[in-house]
Steps between C-alpha positions, in 0.01 A plus 500: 500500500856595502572117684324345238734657223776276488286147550319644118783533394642166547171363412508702154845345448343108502217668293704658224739185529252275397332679254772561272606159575127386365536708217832384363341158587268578243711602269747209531147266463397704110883470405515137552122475439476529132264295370324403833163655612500773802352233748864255454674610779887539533535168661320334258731677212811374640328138561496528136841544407667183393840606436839330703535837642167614608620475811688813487170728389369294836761643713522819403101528513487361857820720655271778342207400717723474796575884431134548611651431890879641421355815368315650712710335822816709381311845416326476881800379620721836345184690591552384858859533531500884348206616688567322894167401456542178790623773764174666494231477789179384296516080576307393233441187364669618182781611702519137762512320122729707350728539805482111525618457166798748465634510887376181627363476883709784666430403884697154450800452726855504354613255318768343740257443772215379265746246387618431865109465587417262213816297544384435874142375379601347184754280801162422655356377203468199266889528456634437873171281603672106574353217332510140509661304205150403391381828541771658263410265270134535474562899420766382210238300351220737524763834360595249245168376367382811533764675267488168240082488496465874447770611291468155233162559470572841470766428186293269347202736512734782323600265257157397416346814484733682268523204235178300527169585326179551698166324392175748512165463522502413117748299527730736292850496644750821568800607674501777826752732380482763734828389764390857708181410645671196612771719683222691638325220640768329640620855701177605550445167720828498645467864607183427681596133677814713611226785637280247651787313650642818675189586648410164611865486698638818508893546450692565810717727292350893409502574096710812441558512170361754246269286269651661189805296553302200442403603149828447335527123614174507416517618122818293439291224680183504234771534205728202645120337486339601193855395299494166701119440361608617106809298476309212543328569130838475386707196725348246652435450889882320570679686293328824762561285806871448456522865397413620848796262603727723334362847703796453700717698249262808446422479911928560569533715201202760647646416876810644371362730316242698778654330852870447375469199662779204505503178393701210584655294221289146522218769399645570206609187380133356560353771338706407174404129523098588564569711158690235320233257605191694394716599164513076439124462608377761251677313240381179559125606578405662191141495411381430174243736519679802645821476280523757257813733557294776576300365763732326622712864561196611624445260768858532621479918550181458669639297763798706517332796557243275782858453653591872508215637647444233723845526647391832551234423696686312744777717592308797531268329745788408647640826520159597711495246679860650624377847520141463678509161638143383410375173480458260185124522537498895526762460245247252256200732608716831377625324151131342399337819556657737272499203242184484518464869462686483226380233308150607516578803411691407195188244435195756502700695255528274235142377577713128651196449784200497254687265281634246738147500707372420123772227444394369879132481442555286188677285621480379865794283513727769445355701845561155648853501404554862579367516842699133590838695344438816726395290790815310433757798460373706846509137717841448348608835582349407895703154530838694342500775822370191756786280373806793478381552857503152656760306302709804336596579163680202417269230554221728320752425191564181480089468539499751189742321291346180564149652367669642203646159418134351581369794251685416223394169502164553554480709238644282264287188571191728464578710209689202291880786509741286352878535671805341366782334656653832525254679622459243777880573564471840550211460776700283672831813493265724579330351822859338601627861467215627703529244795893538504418921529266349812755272687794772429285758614440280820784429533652834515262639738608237766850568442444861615316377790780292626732829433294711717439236781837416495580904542464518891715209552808613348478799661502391819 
């Protein structure tokens, strides 16, 4: 009984966790209640509120759900620290999960020789295989309509589903305001084409890393998401797309600010000009609809903070990447899971599931659009590791600024955005300023290649 002792006790923790959790739930759902009858669930309160910043009492409700996963994970994870409860004998399956997600797979080989072993299949792979001229081509056109069909259909999709109204059976028409369950869906799919992949064609390299790693790319991941998703009630679709242009400036600023990495000076001068640009576009691609001050302000913070977090995300899965050496699809399979532990979590609590499976059986477009959007966003995700892999990072750009260009103008032929002269200027900065960061960046990497190959010669 004695062995059994500490796996109640880590048991009572996700118990307690979630009951109190539940019960301050409850509370939270009477305070903002009111008027509403018992059966009006939380969700359905905050569906409710109409103010410009209801969006706040949204975020703060649905980082409290996410406490129902950070909660009890830090109070087993002090529990296990102070107690040596993973040096003990008694191989559980309590103990394989929870040794899995706080020390990772501890019979992996070190990390030098991991690498060394990867590096010599990876040489093996897609990478080093010749092809013919035709050949090369055929794989740029199928990584490149790949990446345009899934990730415009995948914008336009977004677009339409947080702005447009949905037709019921009655004919009476209403707006899907819940931008979570659409972040669940689209991880939850992601995380299991990423499972079903890797078992399908196993990776070559072992997983090592401890799975709790993956849950703060994955929480900064969901909130980069769920701000993307509720900016778009406040800017329009371009206004978003050239936004995302300008993550170049948070993406150095965190660099420097976790990595202390370096930057050469062509970065910084196209990261002013991708500003300057989107700072002319936003001017001349107001809409009339979405122009108060206030929403306008609003609009512009939610996309800054979708640019914090999300430059976040990508240096700290670059920063594993460095320290475990895993794969993008381990990597992708790591990242959805814990968002979509998260998410769901957060979901249940407010009562999200029952509401949006209402929403869905009213109106069957809307599952239409959903499931295209989350089919879209995990094939996208697919053609974005297959293309870094055979053509490199800088092709996989240009292909990415050429959809965003294609986005913008998709978006405005279908959703009738008006742009002005000078918001057609400051496209064309920012994607000049983006393919001049491209060729300099080319540029500089053959440069150093010359240097080194040109090393043993002048020695000699």
């Amino acid at each position: 009984m004695s062995n059994r002792v500490p796996e109640l006790i880590i048991c009572s923790f996700i118990v307690v966790s979630l009951l109190v959790i539940h019960f301050f739930s409850d509370l939270l759902r009477a305070s903002l209640g009111g008027f509403y009858t018992k059966d009006v669930t939380l969700s359905q309160i905050l569906d409710a509120q109409n103010s410009d910043y209801a969006w706040l009492l949204k975020l703060l409700v649905n980082c409290f759900g996410y406490s129902c996963v950070f909660v009890p994970g830090y109070l087993i994870y002090k529990y296990v620290a102070r107690t040596g409860y993973l040096e003990r004998g008694n191989k559980t399956i309590l103990h394989t999960a929870i040794n899995m997600c706080i020390t990772g797979n501890s019979t992996y080989e070190p990390l030098d020789v991991a690498a060394s072993t990867a590096d010599k299949e990876r040489s093996t792979g897609s990478v080093a295989v010749k092809r013919t001229s035709s050949q090369e081509a055929v794989q740029l056109l199928w990584c490149f309509g790949g990446l345009m069909v899934s990730y415009l259909t995948w914008g336009v999709l977004q677009e339409k589903i947080m702005t447009q109204k949905y037709l019921n059976f009655a004919g009476e028409s209403s707006k899907f305001k819940d931008s979570q369950f659409l972040v669940f869906a689209n991880r939850l799919l992601a995380f299991m084409v990423a499972l079903i992949y890797l078992q399908w064609q196993p990776s070559p390299t072992r997983h090592r890393a401890p799975l709790y790693k993956y849950s703060f790319a994955s929480f900064s991941n969901i909130m980069s998401a769920w701000f993307q998703y509720e900016a778009l009630k406040f800017v329009n679709f371009p206004t978003q797309v050239l936004a995302k242009s300008c993550k170049i400036i948070p993406v150095m600023v965190m660099g420097k600010i976790m990595s202390k990495a370096k930057y050469e000076s062509y970065e910084y001068a196209t990261a002013v000009l991708i500003s300057l640009g989107m700072i002319f576009f936003m001017s001349g691609s107001a809409d009339s609809n979405k122009a108060s001050g206030v929403t306008t302000l609003t609009g512009v913070f939610l996309l800054s903070l979708y640019m914090v977090f999300d430059s976040f995300t990508a240096n700290w899965q670059g920063s594993l990447f460095k320290s475990y050496g895993m794969t993008s699809l381990q990597m992708m399979c790591g990242v959805n899971l814990f968002s979509s532990i998260f998410t769901g979590a957060s979901l249940s609590m407010q009562g999200g599931f029952m509401d949006s499976l209402s929403f869905a059986t009213e109106h069957p477009k809307f599952v239409f659009d959903m499931v295209v959007l989350s089919i879209c966003s995990a094939v996208g995700q697919l053609f974005i590791y297959h293309t870094i892999d055979v053509f490199g990072p800088v092709v996989f750009t240009i292909i990415m600024t050429l959809r965003q260009a294609v986005a913008i103008m998709l978006s405005c032929f279908i959703y009738h955005h008006s742009v002005s002269a000078l918001g057609i200027f400051g496209v064309l900065i920012v994607f000049v300023a983006i393919f001049l960061r491209v060729y300099c960046t080319q540029r500089l990497r053959a440069m150093r290649k010359r240097a080194e190959a040109n090393k043993p010669k002048m020695a000699v």
